[in-house]
C-alpha positions in Angstrom: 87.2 129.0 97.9 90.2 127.4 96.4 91.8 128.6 93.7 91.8 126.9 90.1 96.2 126.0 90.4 94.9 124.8 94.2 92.5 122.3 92.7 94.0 121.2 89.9 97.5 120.8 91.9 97.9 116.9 92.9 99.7 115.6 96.0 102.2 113.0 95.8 104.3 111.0 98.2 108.1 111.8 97.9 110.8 109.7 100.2 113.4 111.8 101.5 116.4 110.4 102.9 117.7 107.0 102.0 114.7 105.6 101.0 112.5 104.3 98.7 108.3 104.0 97.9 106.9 101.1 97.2 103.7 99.6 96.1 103.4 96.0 97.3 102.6 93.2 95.2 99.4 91.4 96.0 99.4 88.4 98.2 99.2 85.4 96.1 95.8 83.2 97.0 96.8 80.1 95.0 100.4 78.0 95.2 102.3 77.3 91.8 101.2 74.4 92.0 97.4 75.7 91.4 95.8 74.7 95.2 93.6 77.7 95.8 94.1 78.9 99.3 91.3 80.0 101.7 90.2 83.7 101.7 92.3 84.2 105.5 95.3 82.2 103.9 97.9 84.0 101.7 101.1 83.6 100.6 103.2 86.4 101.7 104.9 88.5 99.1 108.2 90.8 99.7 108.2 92.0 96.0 106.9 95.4 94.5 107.2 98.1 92.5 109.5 101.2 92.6 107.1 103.9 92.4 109.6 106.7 93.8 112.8 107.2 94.8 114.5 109.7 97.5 116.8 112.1 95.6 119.7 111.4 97.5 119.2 107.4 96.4 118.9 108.7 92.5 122.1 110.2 92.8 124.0 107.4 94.4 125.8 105.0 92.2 126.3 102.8 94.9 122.2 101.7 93.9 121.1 101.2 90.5 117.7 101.0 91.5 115.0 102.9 88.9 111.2 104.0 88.9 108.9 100.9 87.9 111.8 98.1 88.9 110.5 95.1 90.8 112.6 94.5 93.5 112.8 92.3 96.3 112.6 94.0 99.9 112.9 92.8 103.5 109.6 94.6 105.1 111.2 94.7 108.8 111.2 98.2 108.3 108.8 99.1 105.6 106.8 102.1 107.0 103.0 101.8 105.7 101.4 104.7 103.4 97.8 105.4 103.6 97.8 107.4 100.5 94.4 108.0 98.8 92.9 104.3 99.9 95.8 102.6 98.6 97.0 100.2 101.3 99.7 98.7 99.6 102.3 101.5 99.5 105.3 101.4 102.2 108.3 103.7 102.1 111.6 101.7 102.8 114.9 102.5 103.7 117.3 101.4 100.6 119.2 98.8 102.5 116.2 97.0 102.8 115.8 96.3 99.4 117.8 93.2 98.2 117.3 92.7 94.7 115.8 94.3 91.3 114.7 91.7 89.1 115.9 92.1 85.0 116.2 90.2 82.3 119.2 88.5 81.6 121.4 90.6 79.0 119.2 93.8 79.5 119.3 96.6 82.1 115.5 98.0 82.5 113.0 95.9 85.0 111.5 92.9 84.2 107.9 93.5 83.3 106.8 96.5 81.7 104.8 99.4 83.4 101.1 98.5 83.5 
């Protein structure tokens, strides 16, 4: 039988290394310009959340990359997390991301945490 600490402890995903998680943004189903698309059509997306970052990335200047930043990545090679039915979590290796979005004059992400 499992202790009360054993139950109540939570597991978590951690990168190690040089990398990054993410959690994909959803495809987009309708174009800017408002067409809706059809349920097997989507428009890609290579944008996402920070959710956690590798120690060794956290302590390297050389990326000012945070926890909730949207960033831009290249998903060549994102490596997929099936982490509690969540399907849109990939762990990345730091080079691959090529942008955090902010706002202009500011230094924390774009959009607030949800």
């Amino acid at each position: 039988m499992p202790t009360d600490k054993a139950a109540k402890s939570l597991e978590v995903v951690e990168p190690i290394g040089a990398r990054v998680l993410i959690r994909k943004d959803e495809d987009r189903k309708q174009t800017k310009s408002g067409l809706h698309l059809p349920d097997k059509m989507e428009i890609p997306t290579l944008t996402g959340r920070v959710v956690s970052i590798a120690a060794k990335v956290a302590s390297d200047e050389d990326y000012p990359i945070k926890r909730y930043d949207r960033v831009l990545f290249h998903p060549k090679h994102a490596v997929p997390v099936d982490f509690e039915g969540d399907n849109r979590l990939f762990v990345i290796p730091v080079e691959d991301i090529v942008a955090v979005f902010r706002r202009d004059g500011g230094g924390g992400p774009v959009d607030a945490p949800e």
